[in-house]
C-alpha positions as CSV (number, residue, x, y, z in Angstrom):
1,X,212.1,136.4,96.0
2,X,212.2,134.7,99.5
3,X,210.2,137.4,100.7
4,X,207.6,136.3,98.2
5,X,207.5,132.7,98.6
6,X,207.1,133.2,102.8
7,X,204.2,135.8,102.1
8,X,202.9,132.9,99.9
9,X,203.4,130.5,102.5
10,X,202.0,132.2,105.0
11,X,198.4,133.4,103.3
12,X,198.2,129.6,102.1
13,X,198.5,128.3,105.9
14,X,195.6,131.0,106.5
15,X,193.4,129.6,103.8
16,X,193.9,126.9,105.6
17,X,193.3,127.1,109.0
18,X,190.3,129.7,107.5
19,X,188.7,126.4,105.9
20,X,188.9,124.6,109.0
21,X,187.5,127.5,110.9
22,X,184.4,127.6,108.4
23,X,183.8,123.6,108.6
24,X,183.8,123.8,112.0
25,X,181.1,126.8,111.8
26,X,179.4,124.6,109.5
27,X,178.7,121.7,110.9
28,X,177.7,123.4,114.5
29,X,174.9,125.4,112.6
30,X,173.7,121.7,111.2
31,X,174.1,120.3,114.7
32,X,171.7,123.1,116.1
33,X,169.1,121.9,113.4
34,X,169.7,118.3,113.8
35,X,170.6,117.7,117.7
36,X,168.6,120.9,119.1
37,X,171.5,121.6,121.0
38,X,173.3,124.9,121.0
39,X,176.7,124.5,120.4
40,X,179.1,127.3,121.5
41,X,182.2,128.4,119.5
42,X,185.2,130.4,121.1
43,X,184.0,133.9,119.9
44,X,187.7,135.0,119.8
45,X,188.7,132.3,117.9
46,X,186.4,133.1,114.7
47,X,187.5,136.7,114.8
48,X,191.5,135.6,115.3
49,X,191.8,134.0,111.2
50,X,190.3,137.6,109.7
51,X,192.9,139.5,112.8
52,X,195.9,137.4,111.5
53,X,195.0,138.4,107.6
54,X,195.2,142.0,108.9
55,X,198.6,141.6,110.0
56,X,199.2,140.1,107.1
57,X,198.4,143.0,105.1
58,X,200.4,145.5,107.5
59,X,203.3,143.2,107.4
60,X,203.1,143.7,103.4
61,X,203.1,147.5,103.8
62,X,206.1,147.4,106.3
63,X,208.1,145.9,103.8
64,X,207.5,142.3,104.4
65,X,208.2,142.0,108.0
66,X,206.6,138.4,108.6
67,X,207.9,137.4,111.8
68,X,205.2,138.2,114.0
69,X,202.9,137.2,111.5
70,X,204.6,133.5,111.5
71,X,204.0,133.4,115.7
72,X,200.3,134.7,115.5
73,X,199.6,131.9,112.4
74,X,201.0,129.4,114.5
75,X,199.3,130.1,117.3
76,X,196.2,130.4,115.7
77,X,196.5,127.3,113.9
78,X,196.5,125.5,117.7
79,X,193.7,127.7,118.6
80,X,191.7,126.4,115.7
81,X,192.2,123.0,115.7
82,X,191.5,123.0,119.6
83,X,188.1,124.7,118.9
84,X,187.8,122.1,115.7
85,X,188.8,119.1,118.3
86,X,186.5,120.1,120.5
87,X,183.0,120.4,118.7
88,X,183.9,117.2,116.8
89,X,183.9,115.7,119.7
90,X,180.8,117.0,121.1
91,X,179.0,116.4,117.4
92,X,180.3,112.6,117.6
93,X,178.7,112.3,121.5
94,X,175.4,113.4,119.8
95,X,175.7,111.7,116.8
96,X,176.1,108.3,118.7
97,X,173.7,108.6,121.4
98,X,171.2,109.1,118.1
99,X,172.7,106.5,115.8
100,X,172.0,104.0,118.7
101,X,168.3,104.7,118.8
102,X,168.1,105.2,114.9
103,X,169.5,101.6,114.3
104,X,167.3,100.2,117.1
105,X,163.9,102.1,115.6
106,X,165.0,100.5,112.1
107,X,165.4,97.1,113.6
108,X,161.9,97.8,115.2
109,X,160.6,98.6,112.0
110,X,161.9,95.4,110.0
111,X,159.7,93.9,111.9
112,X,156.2,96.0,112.2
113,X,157.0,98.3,109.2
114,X,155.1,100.8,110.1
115,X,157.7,103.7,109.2
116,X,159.8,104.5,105.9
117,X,162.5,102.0,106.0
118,X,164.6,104.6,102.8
119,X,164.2,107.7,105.5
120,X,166.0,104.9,108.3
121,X,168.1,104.6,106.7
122,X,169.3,107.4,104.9
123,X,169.2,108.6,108.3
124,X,170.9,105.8,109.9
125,X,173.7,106.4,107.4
126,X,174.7,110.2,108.0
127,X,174.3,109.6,110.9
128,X,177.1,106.7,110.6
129,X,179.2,108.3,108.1
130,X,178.5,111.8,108.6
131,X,179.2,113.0,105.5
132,X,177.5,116.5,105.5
133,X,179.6,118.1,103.0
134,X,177.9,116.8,100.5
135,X,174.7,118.6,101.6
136,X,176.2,121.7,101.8
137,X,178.9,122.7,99.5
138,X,177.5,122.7,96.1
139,X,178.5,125.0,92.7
140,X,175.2,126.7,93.5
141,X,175.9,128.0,97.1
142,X,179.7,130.2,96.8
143,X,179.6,132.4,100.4
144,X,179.7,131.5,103.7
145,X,176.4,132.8,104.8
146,X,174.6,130.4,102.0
147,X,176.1,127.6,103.3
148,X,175.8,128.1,106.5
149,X,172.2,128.7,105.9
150,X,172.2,125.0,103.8
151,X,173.8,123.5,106.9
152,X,171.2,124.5,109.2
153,X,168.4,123.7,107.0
154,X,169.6,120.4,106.1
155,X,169.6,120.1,109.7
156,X,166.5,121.1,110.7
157,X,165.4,118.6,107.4
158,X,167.0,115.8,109.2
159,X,165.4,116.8,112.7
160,X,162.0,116.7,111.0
161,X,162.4,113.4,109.5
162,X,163.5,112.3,112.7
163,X,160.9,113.5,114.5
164,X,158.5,111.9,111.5
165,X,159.6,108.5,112.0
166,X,159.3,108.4,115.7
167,X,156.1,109.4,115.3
168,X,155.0,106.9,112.7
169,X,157.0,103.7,114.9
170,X,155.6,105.0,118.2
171,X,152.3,107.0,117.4
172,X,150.7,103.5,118.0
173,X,151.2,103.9,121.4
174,X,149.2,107.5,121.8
175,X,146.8,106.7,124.7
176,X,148.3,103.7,126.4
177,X,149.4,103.2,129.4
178,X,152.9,102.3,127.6
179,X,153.5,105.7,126.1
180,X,155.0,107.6,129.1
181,X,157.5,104.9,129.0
182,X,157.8,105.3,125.2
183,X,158.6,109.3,125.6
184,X,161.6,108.6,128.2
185,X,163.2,106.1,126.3
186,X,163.4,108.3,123.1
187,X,164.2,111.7,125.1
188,X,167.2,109.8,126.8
189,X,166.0,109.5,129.9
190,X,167.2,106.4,132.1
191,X,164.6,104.1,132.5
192,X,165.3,102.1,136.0
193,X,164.7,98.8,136.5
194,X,164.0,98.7,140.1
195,X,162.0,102.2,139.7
196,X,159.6,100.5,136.9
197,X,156.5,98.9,138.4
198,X,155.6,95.1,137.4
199,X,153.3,96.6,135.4
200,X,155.2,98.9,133.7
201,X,158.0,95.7,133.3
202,X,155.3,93.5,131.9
203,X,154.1,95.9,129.8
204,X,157.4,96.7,128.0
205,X,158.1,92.9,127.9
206,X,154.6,92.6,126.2
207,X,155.5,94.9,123.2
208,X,156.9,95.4,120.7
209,X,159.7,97.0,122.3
210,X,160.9,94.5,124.3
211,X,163.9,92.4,121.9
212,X,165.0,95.9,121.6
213,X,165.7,97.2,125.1
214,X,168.9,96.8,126.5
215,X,169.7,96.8,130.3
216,X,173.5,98.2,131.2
217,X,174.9,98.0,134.2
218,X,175.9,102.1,135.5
């Protein structure tokens, strides 16, 4: 009977630490659609959760010997959440860095409403909340590989809407001298006050971009 409940144990801690593995998965497929940034995941760790399951299985054969299937969980379980640590981390760099020029292009567009304020926010939103599950795991999609594939549409659905609103806010610009300026600011480039030309300065106070810069000290 004990043997039972620890065999129990362990394949629940496996589900799991499997889960985490696979939202983890999940989310850097939607990042690739949504950021255009490759994210890489520890190779050895995706393979170590279906490893550990195999010693699970061997350890039922040889008459329940668990013990080194309790050290490879737990050291699994670190491995994971490391890997699981680390992406969210990266994800949350990315997600700011956009969420900042998401809030400022629907502030811009309060004002000249050029773009669909819905999309802004909606965008604006996931961006905040991130709440991608709900984009993903539905009764319709039951394998991995299907969601995966929703997470990297959805993705790819967000980057295009994106990239729609930019060019819908900042299209106006398309021929003007302000529009090289225009492209640095969205791709993240630093702009540099003392590398901008009066001009260029007066230009950008000129616009309609100018309540909307911000000038940090680095």
């Amino acid at each position: 009977m004990y043997q039972r409940y620890r065999r129990q144990g362990l394949e629940d801690e496996l589900e799991e630490i499997a889960q985490k593995m696979e939202d983890t998965l999940l989310q850097q497929a939607l990042a690739d659609g949504f950021f255009d940034e490759t994210l890489e995941i520890d190779r050895e760790a995706k393979g170590a959760v279906s490893e550990t399951l195999d010693t699970l299985q061997r350890a039922d054969r040889d008459e329940g010997d668990y013990d080194a299937v309790e050290e490879q969980v737990e050291a699994l379980r670190e491995r994971v959440e490391n890997e699981e640590t680390r992406i969210a981390n990266k994800i949350q760099q990315l997600r700011i860095k956009r969420q900042e020029k998401v809030s400022g292009m629907r502030r811009l567009n309060e004002r000249v409403e050029r773009a669909d304020s819905t999309q802004l926010k909606a965008l604006e939103t996931l961006l905040e909340d991130w709440n991608w599950k709900t984009h993903v795991y539905s009764e319709d999609v039951d394998t991995y590989e299907q969601r995966r594939e929703e997470a990297l549409q959805y993705g790819e659905d967000m980057s295009f809407v994106f990239t729609q609103l930019k060019n819908d806010l900042f299209g106006v610009y398309d021929g003007t001298e302000l529009r090289p300026l225009v492209d640095k600011l969205l791709d993240d480039d630093r702009l540099i006050l003392a590398a901008l030309s009066e001009t260029e300065r007066q230009q950008l106070a000129e616009s309609d971009l100018g309540e909307y810069i911000e000038l940090k000290l680095s």
